[in-house]
C-alpha positions in Angstrom: -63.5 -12.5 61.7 -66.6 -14.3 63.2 -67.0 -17.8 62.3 -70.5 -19.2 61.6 -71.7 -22.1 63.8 -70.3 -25.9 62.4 -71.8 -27.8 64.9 -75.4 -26.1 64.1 -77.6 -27.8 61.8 -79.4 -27.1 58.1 -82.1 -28.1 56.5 -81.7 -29.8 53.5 -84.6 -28.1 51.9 -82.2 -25.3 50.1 -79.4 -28.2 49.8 -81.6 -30.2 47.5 -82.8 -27.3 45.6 -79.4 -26.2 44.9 -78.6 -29.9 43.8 -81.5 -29.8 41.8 -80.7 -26.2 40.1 -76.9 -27.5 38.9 -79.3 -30.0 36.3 -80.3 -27.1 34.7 -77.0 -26.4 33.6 -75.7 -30.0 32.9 -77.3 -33.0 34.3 -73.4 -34.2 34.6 -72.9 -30.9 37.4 -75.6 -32.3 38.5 -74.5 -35.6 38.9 -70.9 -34.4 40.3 -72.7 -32.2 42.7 -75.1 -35.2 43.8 -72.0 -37.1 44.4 -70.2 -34.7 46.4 -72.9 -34.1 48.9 -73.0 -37.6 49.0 -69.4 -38.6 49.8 -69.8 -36.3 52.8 -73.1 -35.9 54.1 -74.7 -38.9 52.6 -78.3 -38.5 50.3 -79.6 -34.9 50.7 -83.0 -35.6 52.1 -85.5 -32.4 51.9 -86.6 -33.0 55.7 -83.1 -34.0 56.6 -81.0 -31.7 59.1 -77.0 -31.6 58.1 -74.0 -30.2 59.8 -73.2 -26.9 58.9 -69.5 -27.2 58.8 -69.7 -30.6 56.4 -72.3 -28.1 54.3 -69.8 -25.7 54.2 -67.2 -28.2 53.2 -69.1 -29.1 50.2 -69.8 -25.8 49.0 -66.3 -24.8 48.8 -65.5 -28.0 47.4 -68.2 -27.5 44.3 -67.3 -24.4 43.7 -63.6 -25.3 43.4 -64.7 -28.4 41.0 -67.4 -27.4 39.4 -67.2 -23.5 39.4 -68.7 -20.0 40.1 -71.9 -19.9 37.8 -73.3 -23.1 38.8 -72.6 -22.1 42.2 -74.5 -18.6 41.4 -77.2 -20.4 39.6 -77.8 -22.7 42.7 -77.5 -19.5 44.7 -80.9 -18.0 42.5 -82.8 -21.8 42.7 -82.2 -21.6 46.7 -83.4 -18.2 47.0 -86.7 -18.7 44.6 -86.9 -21.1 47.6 -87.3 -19.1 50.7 -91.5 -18.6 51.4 -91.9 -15.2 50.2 -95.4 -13.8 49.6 -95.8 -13.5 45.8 -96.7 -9.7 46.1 -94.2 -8.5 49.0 -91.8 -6.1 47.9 -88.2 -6.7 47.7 -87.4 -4.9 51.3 -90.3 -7.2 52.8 -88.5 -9.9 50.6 -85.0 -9.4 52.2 -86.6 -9.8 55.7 -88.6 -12.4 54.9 -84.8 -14.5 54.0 -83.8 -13.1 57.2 -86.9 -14.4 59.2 -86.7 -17.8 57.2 -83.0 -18.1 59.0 -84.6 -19.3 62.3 -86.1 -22.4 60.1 -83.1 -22.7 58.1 -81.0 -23.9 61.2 -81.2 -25.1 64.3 -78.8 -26.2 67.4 -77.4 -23.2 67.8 -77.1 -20.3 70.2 -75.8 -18.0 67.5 -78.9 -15.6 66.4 -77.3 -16.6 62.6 -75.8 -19.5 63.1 -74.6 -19.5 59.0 -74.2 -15.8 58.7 -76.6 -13.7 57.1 -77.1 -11.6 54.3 -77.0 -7.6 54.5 -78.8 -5.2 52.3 -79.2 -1.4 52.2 -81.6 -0.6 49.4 -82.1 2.9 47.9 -84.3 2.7 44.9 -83.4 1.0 42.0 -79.8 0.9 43.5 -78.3 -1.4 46.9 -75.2 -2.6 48.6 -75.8 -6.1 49.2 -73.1 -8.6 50.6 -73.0 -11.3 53.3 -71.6 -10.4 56.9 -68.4 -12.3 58.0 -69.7 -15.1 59.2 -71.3 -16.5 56.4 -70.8 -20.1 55.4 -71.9 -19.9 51.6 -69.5 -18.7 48.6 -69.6 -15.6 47.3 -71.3 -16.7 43.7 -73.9 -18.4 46.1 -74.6 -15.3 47.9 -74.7 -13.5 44.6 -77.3 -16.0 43.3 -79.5 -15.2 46.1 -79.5 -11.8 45.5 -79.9 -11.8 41.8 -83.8 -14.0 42.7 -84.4 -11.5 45.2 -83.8 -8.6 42.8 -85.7 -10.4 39.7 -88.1 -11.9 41.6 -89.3 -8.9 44.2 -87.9 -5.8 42.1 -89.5 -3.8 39.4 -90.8 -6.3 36.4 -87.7 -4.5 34.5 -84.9 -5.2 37.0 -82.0 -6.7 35.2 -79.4 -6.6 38.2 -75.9 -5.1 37.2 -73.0 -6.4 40.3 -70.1 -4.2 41.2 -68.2 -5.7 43.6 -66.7 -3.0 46.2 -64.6 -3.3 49.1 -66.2 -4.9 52.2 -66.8 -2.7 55.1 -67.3 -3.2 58.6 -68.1 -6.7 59.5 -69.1 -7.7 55.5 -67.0 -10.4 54.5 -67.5 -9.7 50.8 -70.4 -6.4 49.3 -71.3 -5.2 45.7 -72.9 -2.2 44.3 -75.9 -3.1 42.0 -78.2 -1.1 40.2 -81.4 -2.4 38.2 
């Protein structure tokens, strides 16, 4: 299984949006998850650049603590994130998240230095996942594309997740209709 980059670097853009994202739930995640971040990466600074490995670390460790919805929530708040034109659909969406990946890190001579997310759309129907190197949890990953869906889909698109078995080089995949 390929590993993503630790030494590389991440912005702490999406960091502090997903910090921000766990108040909606409970300003005490938020606190928690504040905390965390903290106790290994020090304050999350917007312009600040973090190692990916200690991000990663953290990540695992909130959703161990603090569990899989906040982690999916923060996964939706960090995609609304990503500089996506307003009217671009949601297969100009997808490569706009992929593009965004060569701001998203740096220090690296991996072309994805965190992984990256897959997608094969078909209509109102994909198979959407994260390749094996990705650094995020799943319920992250499936927070990402729930915004993407709901944000860049049909006005009506209420995402429905199937999770299926990965294939070649996914580390985890779902089946989702809207």
């Amino acid at each position: 299984m390929a590993k993503y980059d630790e030494n590389a670097e991440v912005t702490g853009r999406y960091i502090h949006a997903f910090i921000n994202s766990t108040g909606e739930i409970s300003s005490i995640f938020e606190k928690k998850t504040r905390e965390m971040f903290q106790e290994v990466i020090g304050d999350v600074d917007p312009e600040g650049w973090y190692k990916t490995g200690e991000v990663a670390e953290v990540f695992q460790r909130i959703l161990d603590d603090v569990g899989a919805q906040t982690m999916k929530v923060g996964g939706e708040a960090s995609g609304k994130e990503v500089p996506i034109p307003d009217d671009a659909t949601l297969e100009e969406a997808y490569g706009a998240i992929l593009g965004a990946h060569k701001e998203v890190f740096k220090g690296s001579d991996m072309e994805y230095p965190g992984g990256k997310y897959l997608y094969e759309l078909d209509g109102r129907s994909a198979r959407l996942g994260a390749d094996e190197a990705f650094l995020l949890p799943k319920p992250f990953a499936k927070g990402v594309h729930t915004a993407m869906i709901e944000e860049y889909g049909p006005e009506d698109a209420i995402p429905e997740f199937e999770e299926v078995e990965p294939k070649d080089r996914e580390q985890f995949a779902w089946e989702v209709t809207w």
